[in-house]
GUDO-579761 format. One record per residue (C-alpha): x, y, z. Coordinates in steps of 0.5 Angstrom, whole numbers, padded with zeros to 4 digits, always signed. Layout:
<recs>
XYZ ...
</recs>
This chain:
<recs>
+0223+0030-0080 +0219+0035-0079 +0220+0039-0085 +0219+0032-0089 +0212+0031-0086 +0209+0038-0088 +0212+0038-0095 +0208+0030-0096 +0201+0033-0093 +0202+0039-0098 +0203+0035-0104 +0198+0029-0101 +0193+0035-0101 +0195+0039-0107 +0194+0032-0110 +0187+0032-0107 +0185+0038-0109 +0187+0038-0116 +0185+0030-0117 +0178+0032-0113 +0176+0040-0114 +0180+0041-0121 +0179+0036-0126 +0179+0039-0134 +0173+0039-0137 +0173+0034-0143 +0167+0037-0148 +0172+0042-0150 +0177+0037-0151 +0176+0038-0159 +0177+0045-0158 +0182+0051-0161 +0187+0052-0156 +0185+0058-0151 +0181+0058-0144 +0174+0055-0144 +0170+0057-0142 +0172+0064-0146 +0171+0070-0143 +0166+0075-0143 +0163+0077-0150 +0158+0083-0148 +0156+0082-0156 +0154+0075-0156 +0153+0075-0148 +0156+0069-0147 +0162+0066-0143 +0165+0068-0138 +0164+0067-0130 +0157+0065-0129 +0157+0064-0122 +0156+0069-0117 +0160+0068-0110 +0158+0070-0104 +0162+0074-0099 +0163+0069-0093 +0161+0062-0096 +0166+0058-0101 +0167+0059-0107 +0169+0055-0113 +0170+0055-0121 +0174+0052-0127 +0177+0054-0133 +0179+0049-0137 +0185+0049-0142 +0187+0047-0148 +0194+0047-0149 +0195+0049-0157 +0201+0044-0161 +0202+0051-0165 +0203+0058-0164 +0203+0064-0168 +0208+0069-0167 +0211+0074-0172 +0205+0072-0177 +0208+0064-0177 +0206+0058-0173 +0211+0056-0168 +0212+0049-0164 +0209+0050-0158 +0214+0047-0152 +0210+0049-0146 +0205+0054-0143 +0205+0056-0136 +0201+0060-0131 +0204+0067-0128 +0199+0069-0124 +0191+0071-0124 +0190+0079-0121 +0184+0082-0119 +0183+0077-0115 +0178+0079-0109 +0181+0077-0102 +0180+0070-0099 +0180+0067-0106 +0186+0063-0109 +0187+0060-0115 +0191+0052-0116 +0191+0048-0123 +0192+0041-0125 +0198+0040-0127 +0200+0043-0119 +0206+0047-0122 +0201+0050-0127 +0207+0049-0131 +0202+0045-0138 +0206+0041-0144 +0201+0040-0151 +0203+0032-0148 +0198+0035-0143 +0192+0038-0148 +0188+0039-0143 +0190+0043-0137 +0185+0047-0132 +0186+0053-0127 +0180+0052-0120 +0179+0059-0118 +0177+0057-0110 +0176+0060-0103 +0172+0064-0098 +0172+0072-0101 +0172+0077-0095 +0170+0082-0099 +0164+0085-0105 +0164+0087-0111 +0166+0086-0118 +0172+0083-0120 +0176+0084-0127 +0180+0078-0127 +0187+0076-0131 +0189+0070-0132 +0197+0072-0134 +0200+0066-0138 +0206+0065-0142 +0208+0061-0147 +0214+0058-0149 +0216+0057-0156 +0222+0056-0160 +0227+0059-0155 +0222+0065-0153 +0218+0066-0146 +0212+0070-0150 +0206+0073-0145 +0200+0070-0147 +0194+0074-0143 +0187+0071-0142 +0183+0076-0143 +0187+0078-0149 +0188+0080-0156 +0187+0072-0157 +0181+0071-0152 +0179+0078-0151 +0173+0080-0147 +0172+0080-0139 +0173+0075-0133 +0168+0078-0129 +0167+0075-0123 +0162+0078-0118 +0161+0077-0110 +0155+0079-0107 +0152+0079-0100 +0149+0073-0099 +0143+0076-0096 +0142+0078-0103 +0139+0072-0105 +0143+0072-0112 +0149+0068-0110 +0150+0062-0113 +0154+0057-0107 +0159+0051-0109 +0164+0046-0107 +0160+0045-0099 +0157+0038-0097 +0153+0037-0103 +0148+0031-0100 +0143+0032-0106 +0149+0029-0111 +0150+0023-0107 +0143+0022-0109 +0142+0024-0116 +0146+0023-0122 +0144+0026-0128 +0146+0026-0135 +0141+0029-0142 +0141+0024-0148 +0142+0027-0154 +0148+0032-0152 +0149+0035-0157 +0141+0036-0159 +0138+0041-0164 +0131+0041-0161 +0130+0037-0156 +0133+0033-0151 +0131+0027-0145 +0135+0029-0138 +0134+0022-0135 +0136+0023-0127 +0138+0016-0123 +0135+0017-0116 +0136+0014-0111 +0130+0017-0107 +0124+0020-0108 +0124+0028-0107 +0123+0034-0110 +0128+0039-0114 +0127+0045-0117 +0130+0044-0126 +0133+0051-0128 +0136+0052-0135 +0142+0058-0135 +0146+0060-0140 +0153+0062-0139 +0153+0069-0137 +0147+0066-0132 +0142+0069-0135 +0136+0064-0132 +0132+0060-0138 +0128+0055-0135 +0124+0054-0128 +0120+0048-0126 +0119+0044-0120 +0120+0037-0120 +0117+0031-0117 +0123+0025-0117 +0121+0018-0115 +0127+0013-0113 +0129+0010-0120 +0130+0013-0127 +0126+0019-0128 +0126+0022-0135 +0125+0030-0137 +0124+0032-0143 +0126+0039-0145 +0125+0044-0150 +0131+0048-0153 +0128+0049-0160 +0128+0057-0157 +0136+0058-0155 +0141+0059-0160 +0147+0055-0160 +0151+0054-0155 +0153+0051-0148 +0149+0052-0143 +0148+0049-0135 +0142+0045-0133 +0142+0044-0125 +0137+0041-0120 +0137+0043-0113 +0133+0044-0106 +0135+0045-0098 +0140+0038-0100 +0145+0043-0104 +0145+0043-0112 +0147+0039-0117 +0150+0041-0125 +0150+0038-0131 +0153+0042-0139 +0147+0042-0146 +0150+0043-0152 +0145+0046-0156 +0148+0045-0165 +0144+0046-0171 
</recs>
């Protein structure tokens, strides 16, 4: 009975974790079957983890994956029957990772899968991550690592000090969320787009701009009345791409995605 009652609050938390903490991201949805965001391209310099994590305070990222319908193997494209994750090495202790589905086992039924990097790191320094995947196709169990020669580049995932000031905490007890909500308009948008900001109290927030390998674009204060708020915002100097806009104070800190296609 016991055993029975352990296994259910497992299931019941890994439920919880993967229904709360690890959702898939839907704007990769149309995208080519890989993970999202890609690795780390030192050419572009772009992709890759940018969030820098603190050693002793909680941590999480997601990685998105979209499950491809075919794979080319030998020169041809075969049916895809499944794609399962094996591990994820190089990580720094105190971190663990979980997907959703929990088996970490992803049909292309599923399209979109995705992997939570989560926990308390206990040690400093930079992390060279692998995500060791496998596909299944045709009767063949084929090694798919990412990064690798489908998705080259680096995971890089740094943890810092947090006296050092450049850690970037999530996951903890957000009260600025349960305030704001936040969503810009057009998205995509070519110049110029309007972040519009419901908020259920006055307060003032800090608006940053970052690309994906945070890399900070834009700084402002911001005044916020109770009600719909509206902030204009200029990308007509960044190039295409994905890029993270977030609004933050003593509360805790909330993050939207833009997308910048001209």
């Amino acid at each position: 009975m016991k055993k029975l009652l352990f296994f259910a609050l497992c299931s019941m938390f890994l439920l919880q974790v993967n229904g709360q903490m690890c959702e898939p991201d839907p704007i990769y949805a149309d995208s080519m079957g890989g993970p999202y965001p890609m690795p780390y391209d030192s050419t572009t310099m772009m992709g890759g983890i940018p969030d820098t994590a603190c050693m002793g305070v909680y941590f999480e990222f997601s990685i998105t994956i979209v499950i491809p319908s075919t794979f080319n193997f030998g020169g041809f494209p075969i049916p895809v029957d499944g794609f399962a994750i094996e591990s994820i090495s190089a990580l720094p202790d105190g971190i663990s990772y979980i997907c959703n589905p929990a088996d970490c086992n992803f049909t292309p039924d599923d399209s979109l899968a995705c992997v939570l990097l989560y926990g308390t790191a206990t040690e400093t320094g930079t992390f060279d991550l692998i995500i060791n995947g496998e596909v299944s196709a045709a009767g063949n169990n084929i090694p798919v690592p990412f990064p690798g020669p489908i998705a080259e580049g680096n995971y890089f995932l740094t943890v810092k000090d947090a006296n050092q000031g450049e850690c970037i905490e999530v996951g903890t007890e957000n009260l600025l969320a349960n305030h704001l909500e936040i969503k810009n308009s057009p998205n995509p948008f070519a110049y110029e787009t309007n972040i519009e900001i419901n908020a259920t109290e006055s307060s003032q927030v800090t608006f940053h701009v970052y690309d994906l390998v945070g890399k900070m674009l834009h700084n402002e204060t911001v005044q916020l009345l109770e009600g719909k708020n509206v902030i204009p915002f200029d990308g007509s100097e960044l190039s295409n791409g994905i890029y993270i806009y977030n609004f933050s104070n003593e509360s805790g800190r909330i993050s939207e995605k833009m997308i910048i296609n001209r």
